[in-house]
C-alpha positions, -999 to +999 in steps of 0.1 A: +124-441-467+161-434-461+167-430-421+179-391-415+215-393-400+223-404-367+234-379-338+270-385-342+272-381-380+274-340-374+297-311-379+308-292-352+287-257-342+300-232-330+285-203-315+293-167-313+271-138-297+249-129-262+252-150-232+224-138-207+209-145-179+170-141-185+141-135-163+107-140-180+074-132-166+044-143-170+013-120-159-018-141-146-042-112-160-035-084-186-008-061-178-013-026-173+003+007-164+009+021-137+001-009-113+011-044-101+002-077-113+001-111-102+028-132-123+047-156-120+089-156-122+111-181-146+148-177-150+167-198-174+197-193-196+193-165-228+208-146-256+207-158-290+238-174-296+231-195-260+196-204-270+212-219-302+238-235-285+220-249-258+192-262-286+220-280-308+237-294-279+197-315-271+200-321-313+237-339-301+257-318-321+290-306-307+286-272-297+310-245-285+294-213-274+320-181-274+307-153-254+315-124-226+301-124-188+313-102-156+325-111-128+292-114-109+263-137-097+249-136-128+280-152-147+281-176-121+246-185-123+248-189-159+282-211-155+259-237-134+233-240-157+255-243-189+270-273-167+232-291-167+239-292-211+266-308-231+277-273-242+315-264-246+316-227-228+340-204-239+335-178-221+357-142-222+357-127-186+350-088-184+355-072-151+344-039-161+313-048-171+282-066-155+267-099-173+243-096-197+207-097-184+171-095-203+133-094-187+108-101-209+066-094-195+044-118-211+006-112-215-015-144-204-019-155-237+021-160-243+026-130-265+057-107-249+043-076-240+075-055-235+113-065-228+143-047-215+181-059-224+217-051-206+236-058-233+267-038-226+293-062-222+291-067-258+286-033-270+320-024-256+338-057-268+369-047-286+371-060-320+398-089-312+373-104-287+374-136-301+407-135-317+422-159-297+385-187-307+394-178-344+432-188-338+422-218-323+405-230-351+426-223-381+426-256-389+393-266-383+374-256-415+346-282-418+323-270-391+298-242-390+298-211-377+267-189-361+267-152-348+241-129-340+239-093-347+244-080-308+281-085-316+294-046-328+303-045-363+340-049-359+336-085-339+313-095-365+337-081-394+369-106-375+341-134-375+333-127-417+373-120-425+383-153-405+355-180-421+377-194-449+354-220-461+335-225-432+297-223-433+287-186-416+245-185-406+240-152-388+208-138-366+193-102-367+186-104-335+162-067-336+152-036-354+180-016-340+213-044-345+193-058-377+217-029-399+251-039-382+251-076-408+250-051-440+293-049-435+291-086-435+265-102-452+286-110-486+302-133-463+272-147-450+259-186-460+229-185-445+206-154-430+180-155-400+158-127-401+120-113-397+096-089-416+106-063-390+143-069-393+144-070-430+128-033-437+150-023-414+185-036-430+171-027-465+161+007-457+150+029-485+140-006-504+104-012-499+094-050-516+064-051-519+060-092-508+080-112-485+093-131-518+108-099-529+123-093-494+140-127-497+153-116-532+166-082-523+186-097-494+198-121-517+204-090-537+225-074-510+246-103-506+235-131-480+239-163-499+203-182-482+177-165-465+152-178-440+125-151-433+103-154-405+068-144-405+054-153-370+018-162-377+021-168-415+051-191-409+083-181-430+097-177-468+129-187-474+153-190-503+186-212-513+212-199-532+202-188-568+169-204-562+131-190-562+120-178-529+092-204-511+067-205-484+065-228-453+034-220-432+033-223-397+024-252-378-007-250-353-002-248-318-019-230-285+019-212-276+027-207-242+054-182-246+071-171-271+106-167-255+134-183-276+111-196-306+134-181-329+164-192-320+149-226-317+142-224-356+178-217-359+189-244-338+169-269-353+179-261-390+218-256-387+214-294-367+201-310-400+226-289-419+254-304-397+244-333-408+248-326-446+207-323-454+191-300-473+179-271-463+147-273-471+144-303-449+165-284-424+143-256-421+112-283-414+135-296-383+137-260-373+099-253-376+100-284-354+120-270-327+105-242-328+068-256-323+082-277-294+094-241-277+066-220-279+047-250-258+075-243-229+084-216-205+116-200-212+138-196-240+155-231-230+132-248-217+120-268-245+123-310-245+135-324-276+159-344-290+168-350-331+152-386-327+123-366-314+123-339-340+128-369-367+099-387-358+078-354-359+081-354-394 
């Protein structure tokens, strides 16, 4: 069997999107209303495009992560712990608004129960946020680039307008930002996206199978499409090629924090390093396995020699 590339045989990652500062609990008995409950308090490092970052910095892939924070505890907070990875911060500082901050409540078994975001700090970005990132790297084509959908549509529309020939993989993120990626999603190499997600950037279309989900966002313009279908593992679908199923891999998940973006992590570190995708999207089932096993949306320990020897 042929060796799957080394950690230093990768293109560059960079990564555009949420920098937060999460707290996730974890209830030792089922929540209820209207009353306290004994849990316990983790706080780690969050937001998509961080959780990706931070995953394909452990996968040794050079990783720049372009964000916005305040001027506040949290930023700082965040700062420190982005100094314990190998993750180049590019950071945009916003004084008018506080740093981005998400609670999740988890129910004893690991699923999430309810979650609340602060997300404003992006929804008030101005559309040349990251104008001076996309200058920087005019001539820097052969890398790959990742957003997720909490950027506004005008950030994500500089992002699309500026790829050249770069590789572009974008996140949906949620229900309510999954519709912002229709202005851009001709642009788009590669799209992350759930069940949930999809009926919700299709609209009026109703496939009838996750197969014809694939298709039809094919249809609307993303060029690959990985579907994610928690339980029932996830369909996805190359370019001009016939929609396929990878079922999920047992495992007793501890919390589902970051799982997600773990998926995405893993697979754009095998595409860095020139592999297929479907043997990308095996690294990123991989990572994501290793996450749901961990507190925390970074928490997770795993490395690509790791993930290699896993398959």
């Amino acid at each position: 069997m042929r060796p799957e590339p080394s950690a230093g045989n990768s293109k560059p990652v960079w990564c555009f999107g949420a920098v937060h500062l999460d707290t996730i609990v974890h209830a030792d008995v089922e929540l209820q209303p209207d009353t306290s409950t004994p849990a316990r308090f983790h706080e780690s490092l969050g937001g998509v495009a961080t959780n990706v970052a931070v995953g394909l910095a452990k996968l040794g892939v050079c990783t720049e992560l372009h964000g916005a924070v305040g001027q506040d505890d949290a930023a700082a907070r965040i700062m420190s712990r982005l100094q314990e990875t190998s993750v180049v911060p590019h950071l945009i500082e916003r004084t008018t608004e506080a740093t981005g901050r998400y609670c999740a409540f988890h129910q004893p078994d690991g699923q999430m129960a309810m979650a609340c975001v602060e997300g404003r700090i992006l929804e008030t970005a101005p559309s040349t946020l990251f104008e001076d990132a996309v200058r920087r790297a005019q001539d820097q084509t052969d890398m790959i680039w990742f957003a997720d959908a909490n950027l506004p549509v005008p950030v994500l529309q500089g992002i699309a307008s500026a790829k050249q020939d770069r590789f572009l993989a974008l996140d949906a993120v949620s229900v309510t930002k999954a519709g912002r990626l229709k202005a851009v999603l001709p642009a788009c190499d590669l799209l992350f996206i759930n069940r949930a997600e999809a009926a919700a950037l299709l609209e009026g279309t109703r496939p009838t199978t996750p197969q014809d989900t694939v298709t039809a966002l094919q249809h609307m313009g993303a060029g690959s499409v990985i579907l994610t279908a928690g339980a029932d593992g996830l369909y996805w679908a190359g370019e001009r090629s016939t929609p396929q199923h990878l079922p999920a891999l047992e495992v007793s998940a501890m919390d589902v924090t970051g799982a997600g973006d773990a998926l995405i992590a893993g697979t754009l570190a095998a595409l860095s390093r020139e592999l297929g995708l479907e043997k990308a999207i095996q690294y990123g089932r991989a990572a994501a396995t290793r996450t749901l096993t961990s507190n925390g949306a970074t928490a997770a320990k795993y490395s690509w020699d790791d993930l290699s020897q896993s398959l």
